[in-house]
Structures are given as C-alpha cells and as structure tokens.
C-alpha positions as CSV (number, residue, x, y, z in Angstrom):
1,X,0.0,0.0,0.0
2,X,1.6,3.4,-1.0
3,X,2.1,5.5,1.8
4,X,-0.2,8.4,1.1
5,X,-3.2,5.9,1.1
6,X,-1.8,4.2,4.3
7,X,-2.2,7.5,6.1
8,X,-5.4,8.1,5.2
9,X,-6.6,5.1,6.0
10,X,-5.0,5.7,9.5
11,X,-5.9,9.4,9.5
12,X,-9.4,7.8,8.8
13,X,-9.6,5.4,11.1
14,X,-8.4,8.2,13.8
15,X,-10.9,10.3,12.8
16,X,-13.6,8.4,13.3
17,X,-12.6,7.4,16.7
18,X,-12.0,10.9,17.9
19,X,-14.4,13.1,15.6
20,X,-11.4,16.1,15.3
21,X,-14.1,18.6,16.3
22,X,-11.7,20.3,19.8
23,X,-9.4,22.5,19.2
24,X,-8.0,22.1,23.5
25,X,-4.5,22.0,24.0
26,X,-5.3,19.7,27.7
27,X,-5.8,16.5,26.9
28,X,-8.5,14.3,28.9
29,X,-7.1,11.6,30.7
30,X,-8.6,8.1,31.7
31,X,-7.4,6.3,34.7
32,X,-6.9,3.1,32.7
33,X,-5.0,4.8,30.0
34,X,-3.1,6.7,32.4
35,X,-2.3,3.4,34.7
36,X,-2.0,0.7,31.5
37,X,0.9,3.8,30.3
38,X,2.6,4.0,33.5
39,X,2.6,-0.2,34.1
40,X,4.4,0.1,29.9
41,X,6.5,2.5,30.9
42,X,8.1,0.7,33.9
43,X,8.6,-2.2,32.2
44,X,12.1,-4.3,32.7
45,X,13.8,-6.8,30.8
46,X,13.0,-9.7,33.4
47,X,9.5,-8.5,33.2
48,X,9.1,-9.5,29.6
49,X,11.8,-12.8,29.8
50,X,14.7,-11.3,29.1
51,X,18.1,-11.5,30.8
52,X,19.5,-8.1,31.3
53,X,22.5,-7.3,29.4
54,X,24.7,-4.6,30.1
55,X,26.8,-5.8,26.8
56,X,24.5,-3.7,24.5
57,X,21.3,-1.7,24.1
58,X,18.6,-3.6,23.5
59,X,15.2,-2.6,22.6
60,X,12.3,-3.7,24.7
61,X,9.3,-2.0,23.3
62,X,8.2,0.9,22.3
63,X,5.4,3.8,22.4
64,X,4.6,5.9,19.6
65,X,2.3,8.7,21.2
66,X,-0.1,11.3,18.5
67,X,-1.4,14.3,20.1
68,X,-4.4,15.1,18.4
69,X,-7.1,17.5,19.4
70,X,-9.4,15.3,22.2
71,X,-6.8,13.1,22.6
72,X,-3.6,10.8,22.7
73,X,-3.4,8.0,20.7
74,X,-0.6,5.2,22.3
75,X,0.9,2.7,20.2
76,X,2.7,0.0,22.0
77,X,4.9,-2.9,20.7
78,X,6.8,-4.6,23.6
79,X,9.4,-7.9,22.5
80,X,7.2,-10.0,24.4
81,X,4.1,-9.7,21.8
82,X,2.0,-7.6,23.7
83,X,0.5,-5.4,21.1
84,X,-2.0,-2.3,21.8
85,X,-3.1,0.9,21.0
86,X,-5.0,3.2,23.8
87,X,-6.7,6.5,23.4
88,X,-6.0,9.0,26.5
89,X,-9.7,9.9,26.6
90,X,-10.3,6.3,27.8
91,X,-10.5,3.2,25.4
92,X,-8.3,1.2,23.3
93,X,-7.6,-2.0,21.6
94,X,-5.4,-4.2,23.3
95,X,-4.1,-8.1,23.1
96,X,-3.7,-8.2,19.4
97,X,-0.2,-9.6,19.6
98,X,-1.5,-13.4,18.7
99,X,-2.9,-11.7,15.9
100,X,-0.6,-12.5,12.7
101,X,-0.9,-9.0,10.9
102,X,0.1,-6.8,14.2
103,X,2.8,-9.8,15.5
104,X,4.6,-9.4,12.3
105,X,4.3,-5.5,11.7
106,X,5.3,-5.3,16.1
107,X,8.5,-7.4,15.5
108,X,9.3,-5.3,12.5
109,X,9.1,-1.8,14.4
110,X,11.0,-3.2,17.5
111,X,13.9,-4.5,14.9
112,X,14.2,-1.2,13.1
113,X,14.1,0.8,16.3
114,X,17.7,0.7,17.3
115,X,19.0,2.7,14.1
116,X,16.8,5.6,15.4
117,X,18.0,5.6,18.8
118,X,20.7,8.3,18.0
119,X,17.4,11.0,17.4
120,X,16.6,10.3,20.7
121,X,17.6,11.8,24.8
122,X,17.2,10.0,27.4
123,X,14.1,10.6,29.0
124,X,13.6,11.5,32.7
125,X,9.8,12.2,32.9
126,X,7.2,11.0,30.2
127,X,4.7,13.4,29.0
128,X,2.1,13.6,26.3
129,X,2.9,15.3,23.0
130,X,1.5,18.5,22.3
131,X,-1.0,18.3,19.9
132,X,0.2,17.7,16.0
133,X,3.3,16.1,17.8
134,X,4.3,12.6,17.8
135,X,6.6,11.3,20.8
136,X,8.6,8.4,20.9
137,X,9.7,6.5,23.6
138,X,11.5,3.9,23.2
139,X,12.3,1.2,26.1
140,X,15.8,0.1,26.3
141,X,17.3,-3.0,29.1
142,X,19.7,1.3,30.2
143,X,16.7,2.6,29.8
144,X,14.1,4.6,28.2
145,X,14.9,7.6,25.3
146,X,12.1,9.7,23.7
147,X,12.0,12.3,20.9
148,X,9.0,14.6,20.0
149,X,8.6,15.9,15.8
150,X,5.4,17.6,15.0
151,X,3.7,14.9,13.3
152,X,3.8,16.9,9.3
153,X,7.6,16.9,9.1
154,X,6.9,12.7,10.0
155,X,3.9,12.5,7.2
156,X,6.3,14.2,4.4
157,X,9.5,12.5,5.4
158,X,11.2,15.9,6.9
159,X,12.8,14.5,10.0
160,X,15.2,11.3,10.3
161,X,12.6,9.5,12.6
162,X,9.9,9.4,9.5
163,X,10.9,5.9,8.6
164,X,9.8,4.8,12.6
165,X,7.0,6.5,12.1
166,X,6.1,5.2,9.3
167,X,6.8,1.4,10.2
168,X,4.6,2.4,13.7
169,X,1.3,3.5,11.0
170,X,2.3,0.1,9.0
171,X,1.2,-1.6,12.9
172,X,-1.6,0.6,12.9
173,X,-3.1,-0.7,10.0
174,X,-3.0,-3.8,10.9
175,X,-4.3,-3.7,14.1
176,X,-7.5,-1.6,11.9
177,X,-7.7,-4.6,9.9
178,X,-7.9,-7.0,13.0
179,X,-10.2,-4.9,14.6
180,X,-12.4,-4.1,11.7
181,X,-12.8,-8.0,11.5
182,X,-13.4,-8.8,14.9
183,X,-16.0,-6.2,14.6
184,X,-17.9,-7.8,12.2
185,X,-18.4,-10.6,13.7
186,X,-21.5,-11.8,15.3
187,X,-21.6,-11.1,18.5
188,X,-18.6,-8.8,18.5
189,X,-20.6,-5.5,20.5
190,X,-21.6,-7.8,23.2
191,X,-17.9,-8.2,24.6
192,X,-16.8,-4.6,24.1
C-alpha cells in the first residue's frame, strides 16, 4: 500500500474514533490509559523474559504517542508480543499480539528501532505530546529515550525519525484490519 493511502486510512480510522471537532491543547485523561501507560513505561527486561544485558542496548518495546485534538493516541509494541493501541480519553484495543498482521508489523518496528535511537535523549519524565506532535519512547534494558517531531515533518518524510513512524502506522493498520474484522463478527458488540 503506497504511503499516502496508508495514512489516510490511519488518519481515517483516527478520525472516526475521535471526531477532530476540539481544538484544546489539555488532553483528557482516563485512569486506565493513564495506569496501563505508566505499568508500559516501567517495564524491565525480566518482566518480559529477558536476561538483562549490560553488553548492549537492546530494545524492549516501544510507544509511539499522536497528540491530536481530544486526545492521545498510544501505540505500543513490547518484544514479548504484547500489542496495543490506547486512546487517552479512555478506550483502546489491546491483546492483538497473537494476531498475525500486528505480531509481524510489532516485530518489524521493535527491529528497526535501534537505528533511530541516536534521534533520541534519554528521558527523565514522560509526558504527552502537544498536539500535531508525535513522541517516541523507546524502552531500552539502560533505559528509556524519547523524541517529540510535529507529526507533518513525520507525514512528508522531513525529519530522520519518518521511517519509525512510518513502520509504527504500517502496525496501525493492521491492528485496523484486526479490529475491523473482529467487529464484524456476530456477537462482537456484546464483549466490548
């Protein structure tokens, strides 16, 4: 899929989530987004079955974070499989990582993360983007680094983190496509 249809079909899908009608700089946070961010962020190697290594950096997830008017929008790929996106406003989709589509695209954006770790600092606190920004955050077994872009120099390929965010939209598709599917099927508004 070219990427100019991919992000509309993201931007899409975003859209009708959200609606794009605020224009507030504060975003509205849930407790569950708030608490299932924090448990993410604190994650260690041993929590997800990893030895730690001091030898070299390894990447053990990551969290691609859109501010958009009403809300956040977390993507998060951790080397375990765990596989999610959460919306700050509350809501989300999460356990897709058994799902074929978002395992693959996940371990694709954890193994391309370490050649973007150079455009990152490390990070001491962990806020939300501003809006039109996209932050990074990138877990590590010497911890985590983060970068913020506005989100248009990402789109048209104007900063050296495009390709990551890119390869994060390529996971958001795919967890669309899961969820579109498990949408349609019968029963499917009776567990959510």
């Amino acid at each position: 899929m070219k990427s100019g249809l991919l992000m509309a079909c993201v931007f899409s899908f975003l859209s009708g989530v959200f609606g794009f009608k605020a224009t507030a700089a504060d975003y509205q946070v849930a407790e569950v987004y708030a608490d299932l961010r924090k448990m993410v962020l604190e994650t260690k190697p041993t929590d997800i079955g990893l030895k730690p290594s001091d030898a070299q950096m390894t990447v053990l997830g990551l969290l691609m974070e859109t501010g958009y008017p009403e809300a956040v929008v977390t993507l998060v790929a951790i080397a375990d499989g765990t596989v999610s996106i959460y919306f700050s406003n509350g809501g989300g989709i999460i356990g897709l990582g058994p799902h074929e589509g978002p395992r693959r695209a996940s371990e694709a954006l954890l193994k391309l993360a370490p050649q973007f770790l150079k455009f990152c600092q490390p990070a001491s606190s962990f806020p939300l983007p501003k809006p039109s920004n996209t932050r990074f955050y990138v877990l590590t077994n010497k911890g985590i680094v983060t970068a913020e872009v506005k989100e248009v120099d990402l789109v048209y390929g104007r900063h050296g983190l495009s390709p990551l965010f890119h390869k994060g939209h390529e996971l958001i598709s795919e967890i669309r496509v899961v969820d579109e599917k498990l949408r349609a099927e019968p029963g499917a508004e009776l567990g959510r």
